[in-house]
C-alpha positions as CSV (number, residue, x, y, z in Angstrom):
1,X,16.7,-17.9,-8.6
2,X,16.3,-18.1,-5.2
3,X,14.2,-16.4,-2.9
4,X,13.5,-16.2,1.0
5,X,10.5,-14.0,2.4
6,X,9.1,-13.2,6.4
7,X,6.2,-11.3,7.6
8,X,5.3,-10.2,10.8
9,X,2.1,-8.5,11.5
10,X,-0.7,-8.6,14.2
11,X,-4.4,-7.3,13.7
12,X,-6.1,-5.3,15.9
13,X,-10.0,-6.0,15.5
14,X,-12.7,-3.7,16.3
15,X,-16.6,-4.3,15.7
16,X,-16.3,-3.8,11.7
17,X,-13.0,-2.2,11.3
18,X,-9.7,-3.7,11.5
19,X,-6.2,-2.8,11.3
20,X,-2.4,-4.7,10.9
21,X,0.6,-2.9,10.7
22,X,3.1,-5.4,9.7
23,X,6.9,-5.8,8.5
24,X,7.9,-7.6,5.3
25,X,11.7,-8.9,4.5
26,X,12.1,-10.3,1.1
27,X,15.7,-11.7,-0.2
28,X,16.5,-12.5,-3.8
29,X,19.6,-14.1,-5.7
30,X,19.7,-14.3,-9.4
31,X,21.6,-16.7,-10.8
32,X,22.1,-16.7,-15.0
33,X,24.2,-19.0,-16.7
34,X,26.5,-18.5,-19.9
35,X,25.4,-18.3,-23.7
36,X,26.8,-18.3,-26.9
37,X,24.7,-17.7,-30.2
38,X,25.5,-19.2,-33.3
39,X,26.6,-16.6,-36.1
40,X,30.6,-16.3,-36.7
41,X,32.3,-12.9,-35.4
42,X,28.5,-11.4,-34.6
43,X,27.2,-14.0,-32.3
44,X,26.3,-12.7,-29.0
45,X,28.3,-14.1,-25.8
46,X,26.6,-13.7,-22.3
47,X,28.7,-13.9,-19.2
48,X,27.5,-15.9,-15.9
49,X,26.7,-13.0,-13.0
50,X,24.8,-13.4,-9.9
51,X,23.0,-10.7,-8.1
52,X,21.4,-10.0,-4.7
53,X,18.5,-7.8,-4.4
54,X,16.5,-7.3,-0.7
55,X,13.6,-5.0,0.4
56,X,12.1,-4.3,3.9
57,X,8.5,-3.2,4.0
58,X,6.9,-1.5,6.2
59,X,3.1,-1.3,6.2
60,X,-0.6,-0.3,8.0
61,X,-3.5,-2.5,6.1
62,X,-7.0,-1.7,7.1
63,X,-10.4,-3.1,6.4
64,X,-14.1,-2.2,6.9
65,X,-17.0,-3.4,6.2
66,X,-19.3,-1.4,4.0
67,X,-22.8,-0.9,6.1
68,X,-24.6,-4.5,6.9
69,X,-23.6,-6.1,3.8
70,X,-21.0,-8.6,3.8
71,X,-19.0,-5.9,1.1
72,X,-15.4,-5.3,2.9
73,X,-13.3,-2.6,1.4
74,X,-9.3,-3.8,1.9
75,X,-6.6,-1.0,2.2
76,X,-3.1,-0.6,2.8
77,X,-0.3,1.9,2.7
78,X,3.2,1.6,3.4
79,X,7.3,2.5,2.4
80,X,9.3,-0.1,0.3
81,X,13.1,0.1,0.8
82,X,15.4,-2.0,-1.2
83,X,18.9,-2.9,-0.9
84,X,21.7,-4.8,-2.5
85,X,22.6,-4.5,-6.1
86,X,19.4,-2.2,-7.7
87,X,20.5,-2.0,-11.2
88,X,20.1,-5.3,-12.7
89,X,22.6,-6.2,-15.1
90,X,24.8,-8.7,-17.1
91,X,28.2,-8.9,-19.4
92,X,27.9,-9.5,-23.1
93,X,30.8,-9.3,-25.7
94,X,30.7,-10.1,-29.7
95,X,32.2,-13.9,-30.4
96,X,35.1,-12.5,-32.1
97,X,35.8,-9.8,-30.2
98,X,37.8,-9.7,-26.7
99,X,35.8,-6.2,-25.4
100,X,33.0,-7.0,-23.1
101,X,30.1,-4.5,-22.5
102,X,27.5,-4.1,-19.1
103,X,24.1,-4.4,-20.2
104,X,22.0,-2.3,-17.7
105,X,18.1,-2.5,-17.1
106,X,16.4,0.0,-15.4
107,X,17.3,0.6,-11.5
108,X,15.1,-0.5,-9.3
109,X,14.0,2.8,-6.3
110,X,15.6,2.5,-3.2
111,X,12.6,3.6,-1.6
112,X,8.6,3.4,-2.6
113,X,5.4,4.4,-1.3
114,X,3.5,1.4,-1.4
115,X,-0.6,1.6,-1.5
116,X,-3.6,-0.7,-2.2
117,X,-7.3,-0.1,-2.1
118,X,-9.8,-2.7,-3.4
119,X,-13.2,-3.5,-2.3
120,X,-14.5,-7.8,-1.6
121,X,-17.4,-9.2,-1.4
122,X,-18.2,-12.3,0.6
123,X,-20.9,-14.1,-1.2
124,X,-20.4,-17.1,1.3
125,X,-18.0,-17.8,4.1
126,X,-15.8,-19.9,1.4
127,X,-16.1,-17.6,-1.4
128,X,-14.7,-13.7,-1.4
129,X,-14.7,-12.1,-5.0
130,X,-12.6,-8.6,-5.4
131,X,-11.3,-5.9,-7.1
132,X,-8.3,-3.8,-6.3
133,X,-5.4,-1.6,-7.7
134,X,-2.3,-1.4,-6.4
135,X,0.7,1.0,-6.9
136,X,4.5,1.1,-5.8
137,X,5.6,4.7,-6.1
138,X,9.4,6.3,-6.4
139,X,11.9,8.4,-7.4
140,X,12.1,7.2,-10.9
141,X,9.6,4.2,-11.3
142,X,5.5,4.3,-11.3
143,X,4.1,0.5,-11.1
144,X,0.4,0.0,-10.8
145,X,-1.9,-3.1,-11.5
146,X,-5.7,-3.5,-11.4
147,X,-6.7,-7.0,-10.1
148,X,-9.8,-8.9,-10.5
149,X,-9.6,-12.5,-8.4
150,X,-11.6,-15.3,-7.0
151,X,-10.8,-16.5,-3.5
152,X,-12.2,-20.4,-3.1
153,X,-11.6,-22.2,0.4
154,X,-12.0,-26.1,0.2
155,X,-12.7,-27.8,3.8
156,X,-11.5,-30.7,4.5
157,X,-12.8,-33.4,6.9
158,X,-11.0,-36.0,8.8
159,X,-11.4,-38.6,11.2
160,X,-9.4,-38.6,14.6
161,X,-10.0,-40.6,17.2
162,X,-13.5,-41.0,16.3
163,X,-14.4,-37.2,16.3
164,X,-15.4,-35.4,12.7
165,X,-13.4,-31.8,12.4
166,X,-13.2,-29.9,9.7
């Protein structure tokens, strides 16, 4: 598997609001090899296939902070559009058999509605602790998570030309 991605945003700042509409491109190639099981007549073959698979996003995120407290509340909302071969598949055939078959998984929606809303809370300028659920939305397909996570920044400091920076 191989995989490529680009974003370009830029963040407009206001007193305790801010706002980034951004672009994402993501490219994808999926590369599976050959099998063979063992088992006479019934084993399973599967063929070698490649596949390509891109989406464009397009995207507002937006975050304010909650009153004097250093509790942000993150946002975004935003349109999903994927191209290049959207219904993953391979080619199987039994061992003693000469027929092959297409395996299909489910397609993948050309286009989503994308959205996020979580709320952080800064408990140091090194250490952000969230919560947030996400969702990708389309014709066919609902996908949604609920994420907990722990952001940790490490500083380093070095010596150059006899100044300390961090």
């Amino acid at each position: 598997m191989a995989q490529a991605f680009a974003e370009l945003g830029y963040p407009f700042t206001y007193e305790r609001f801010a706002i980034e509409p951004f672009a994402q491109l993501a490219l994808l190639r999926v590369s599976s090899g050959s099998d063979v099981e063992q088992g006479g007549a019934a084993a399973r073959c599967v063929f070698p296939g490649d596949q390509n698979h891109g989406f464009t996003t397009l995207v507002l995120r937006a975050e304010a902070q909650l009153g004097t407290m250093p509790l942000f509340a993150p946002s975004l909302l935003g349109w999903r559009y994927g191209f290049g071969d959207l219904t993953p598949n391979t080619v199987t055939a039994f061992g003693a058999g000469t027929v092959s078959a297409g395996v299909y998984a489910a397609a993948i929606d050309r286009n989503a509605l994308v959205a996020e809303a979580g709320l952080d809370w800064r408990a140091h300028a090194s250490t952000t602790f969230g919560i947030s659920h996400s969702a990708a939305m389309g014709e066919r397909t609902r996908d949604q998570a609920r994420k907990g996570r722990l952001d940790v920044r490490l500083r380093r400091r070095s010596q150059v030309s006899g100044d300390l920076r961090a």
